[in-house]
C-alpha positions in Angstrom: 11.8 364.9 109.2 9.3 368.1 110.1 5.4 366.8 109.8 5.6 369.4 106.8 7.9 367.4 105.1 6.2 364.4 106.2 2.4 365.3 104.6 4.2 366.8 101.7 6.1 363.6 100.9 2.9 361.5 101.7 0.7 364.1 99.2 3.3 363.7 96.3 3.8 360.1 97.1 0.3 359.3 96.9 0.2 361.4 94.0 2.9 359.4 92.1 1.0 356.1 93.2 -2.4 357.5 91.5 -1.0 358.3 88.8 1.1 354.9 88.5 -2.0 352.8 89.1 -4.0 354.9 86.4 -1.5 354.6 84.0 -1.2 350.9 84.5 -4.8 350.6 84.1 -4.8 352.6 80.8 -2.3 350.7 79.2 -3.8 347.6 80.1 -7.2 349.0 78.9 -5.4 349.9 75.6 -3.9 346.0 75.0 -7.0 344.9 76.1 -9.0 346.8 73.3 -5.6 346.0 70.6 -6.0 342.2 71.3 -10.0 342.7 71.3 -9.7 344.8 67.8 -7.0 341.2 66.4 -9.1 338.6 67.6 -11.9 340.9 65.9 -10.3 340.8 63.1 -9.3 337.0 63.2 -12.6 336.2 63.4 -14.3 338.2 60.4 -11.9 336.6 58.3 -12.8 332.7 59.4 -16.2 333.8 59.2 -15.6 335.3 55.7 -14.2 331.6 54.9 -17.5 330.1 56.1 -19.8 333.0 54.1 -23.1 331.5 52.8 -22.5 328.8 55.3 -24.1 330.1 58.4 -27.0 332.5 59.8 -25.5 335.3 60.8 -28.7 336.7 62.8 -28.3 333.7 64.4 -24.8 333.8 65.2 -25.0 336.7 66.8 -28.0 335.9 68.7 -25.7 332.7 70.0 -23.4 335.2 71.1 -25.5 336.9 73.2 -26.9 334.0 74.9 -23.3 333.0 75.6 -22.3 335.9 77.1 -25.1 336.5 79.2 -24.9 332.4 79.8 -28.6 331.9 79.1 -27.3 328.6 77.5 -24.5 326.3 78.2 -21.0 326.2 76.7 -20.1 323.7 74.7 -16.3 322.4 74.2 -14.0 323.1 71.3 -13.6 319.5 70.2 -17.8 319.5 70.6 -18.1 322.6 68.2 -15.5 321.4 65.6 -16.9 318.1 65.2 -20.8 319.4 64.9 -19.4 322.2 62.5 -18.2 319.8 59.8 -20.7 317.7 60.3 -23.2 320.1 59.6 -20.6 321.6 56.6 -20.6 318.3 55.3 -24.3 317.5 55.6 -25.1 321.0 53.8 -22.5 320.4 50.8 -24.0 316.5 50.3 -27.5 318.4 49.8 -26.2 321.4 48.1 -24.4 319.0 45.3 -27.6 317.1 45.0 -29.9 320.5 44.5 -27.0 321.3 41.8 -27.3 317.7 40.1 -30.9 318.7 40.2 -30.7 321.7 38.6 -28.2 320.7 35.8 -30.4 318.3 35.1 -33.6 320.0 34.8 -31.9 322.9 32.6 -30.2 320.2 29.9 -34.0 318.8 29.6 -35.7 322.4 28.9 -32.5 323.2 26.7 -33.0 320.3 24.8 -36.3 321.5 23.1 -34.6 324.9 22.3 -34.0 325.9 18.6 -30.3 326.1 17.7 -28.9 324.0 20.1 -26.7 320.9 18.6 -27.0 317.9 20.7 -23.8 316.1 21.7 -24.1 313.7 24.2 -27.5 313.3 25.2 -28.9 315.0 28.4 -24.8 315.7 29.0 -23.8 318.2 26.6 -25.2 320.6 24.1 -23.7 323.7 21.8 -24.9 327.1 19.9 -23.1 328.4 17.6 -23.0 332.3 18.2 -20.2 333.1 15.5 -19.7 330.9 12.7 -16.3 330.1 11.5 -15.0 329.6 8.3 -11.7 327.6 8.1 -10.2 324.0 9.5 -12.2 322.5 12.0 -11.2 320.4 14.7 -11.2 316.6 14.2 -10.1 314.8 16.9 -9.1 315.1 20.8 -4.7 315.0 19.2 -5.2 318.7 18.3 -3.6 321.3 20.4 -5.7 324.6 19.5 -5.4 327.7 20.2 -8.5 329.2 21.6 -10.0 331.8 23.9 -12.6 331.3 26.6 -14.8 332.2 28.6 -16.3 329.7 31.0 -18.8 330.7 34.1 -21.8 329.3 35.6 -25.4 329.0 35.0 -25.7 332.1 37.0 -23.0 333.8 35.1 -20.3 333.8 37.7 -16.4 333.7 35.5 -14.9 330.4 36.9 -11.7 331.5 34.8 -11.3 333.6 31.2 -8.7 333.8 28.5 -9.3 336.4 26.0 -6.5 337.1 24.7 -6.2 333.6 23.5 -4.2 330.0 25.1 -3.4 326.8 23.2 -4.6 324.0 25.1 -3.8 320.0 24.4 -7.8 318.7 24.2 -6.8 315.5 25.8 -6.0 317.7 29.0 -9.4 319.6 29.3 -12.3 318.3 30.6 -14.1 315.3 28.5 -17.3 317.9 27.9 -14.9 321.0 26.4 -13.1 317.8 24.3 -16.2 316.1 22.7 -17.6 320.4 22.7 -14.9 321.4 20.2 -15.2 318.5 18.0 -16.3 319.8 14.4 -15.4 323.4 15.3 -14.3 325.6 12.5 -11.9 328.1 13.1 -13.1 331.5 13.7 -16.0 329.8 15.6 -17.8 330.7 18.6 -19.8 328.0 20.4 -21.3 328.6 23.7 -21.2 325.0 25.3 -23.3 323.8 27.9 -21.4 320.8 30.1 -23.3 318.5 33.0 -21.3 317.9 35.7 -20.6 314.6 34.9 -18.7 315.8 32.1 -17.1 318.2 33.8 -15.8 318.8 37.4 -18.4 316.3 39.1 -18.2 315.9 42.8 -14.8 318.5 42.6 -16.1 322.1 44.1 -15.7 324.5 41.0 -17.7 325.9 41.7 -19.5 324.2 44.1 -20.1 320.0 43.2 -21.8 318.9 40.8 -22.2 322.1 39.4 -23.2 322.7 35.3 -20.8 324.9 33.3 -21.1 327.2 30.6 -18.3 327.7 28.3 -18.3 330.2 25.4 -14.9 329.3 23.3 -13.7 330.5 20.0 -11.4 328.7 17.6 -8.7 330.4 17.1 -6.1 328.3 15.2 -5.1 325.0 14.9 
């Protein structure tokens, strides 16, 4: 082979190489940035689980100090266990600020004109719409009703509008001992403590008062 042939063959040679290695490194840029854009992804959906649970100024602060390893690593079976452990410590006091609360609203709503006591500092009814037929008379009835029942703030923890018939000795004891005396065609907005309702169980969050405006159907 002529030294022509030889420099062409190394020129188009090294050519081929270049462009080999640059291709490899683009494509390997590319997964890099498609596993970076998942895990991305991954991530803002566990955080989304955790919402309201963390500082998220300060998570991303962590971050930085991580990666620029201003402060030490700490191991997987370290973070799990100190993240329910804080999860758990902030639900114990967010369920006593709710007991709290549910507590100190019943009191004030107790002194308010219109509201019918039922069970006191537990449970308490208005009558918005008063009703003019068969009233309820016991927990054995099966009526049919619609409902609406939220939170003190107002948040829907579930709605049937359109109406459902419901056994009483299936709801919770504050709806039951609520309805008793209901005519139908009667709207009562019901106010339930916690321990008449879903107590320690998060719906929404434990020990949480609910609010549930109901209408009496039928019977």
């Amino acid at each position: 082979m002529s030294w022509k042939k030889r420099i062409v063959f190394l020129i188009v040679f090294s050519s081929m190489a270049a462009y080999s290695e640059e291709d490899k490194s683009q494509s390997l840029k590319k997964n890099q940035s498609s596993v970076s854009d998942n895990l991305a992804h991954v991530l803002w959906h566990v955080m989304k689980s955790y919402e309201g649970e963390y500082d998220f100024q300060e998570l991303v602060s962590t971050l930085s100090k991580l990666n620029e390893k201003r402060i030490k690593d700490k191991s997987l079976d370290k973070c799990y266990s100190s993240l329910l452990e804080a999860l758990e410590k902030k639900a114990s006091e967010k369920a006593a600020s709710n007991l709290q609360m549910a507590n100190s609203f019943l009191q004030k709503l107790e002194a308010t004109p219109g509201i019918n006591e039922v069970v006191k500092h537990k449970l308490y009814y208005k009558v918005i719409q008063p009703g003019k037929g068969e009233s309820i008379s016991s927990f054995a009835h099966s009526p049919l009703i619609s409902f609406k029942e939220k939170t003190l703030s107002g948040e829907v923890l579930s709605e049937y509008t359109a109406g459902i018939r419901i056994p009483l000795s299936e709801t919770i004891s504050g709806l039951q001992k609520g309805l008793i005396g209901i005519k139908v065609g009667e709207k009562r907005e019901i106010f339930i403590h916690p321990d008449l309702a879903y107590g320690e169980f998060p719906k929404p969050e434990s020990n949480s008062l609910v609010v549930i405006e109901v209408t009496l159907l039928s019977l």
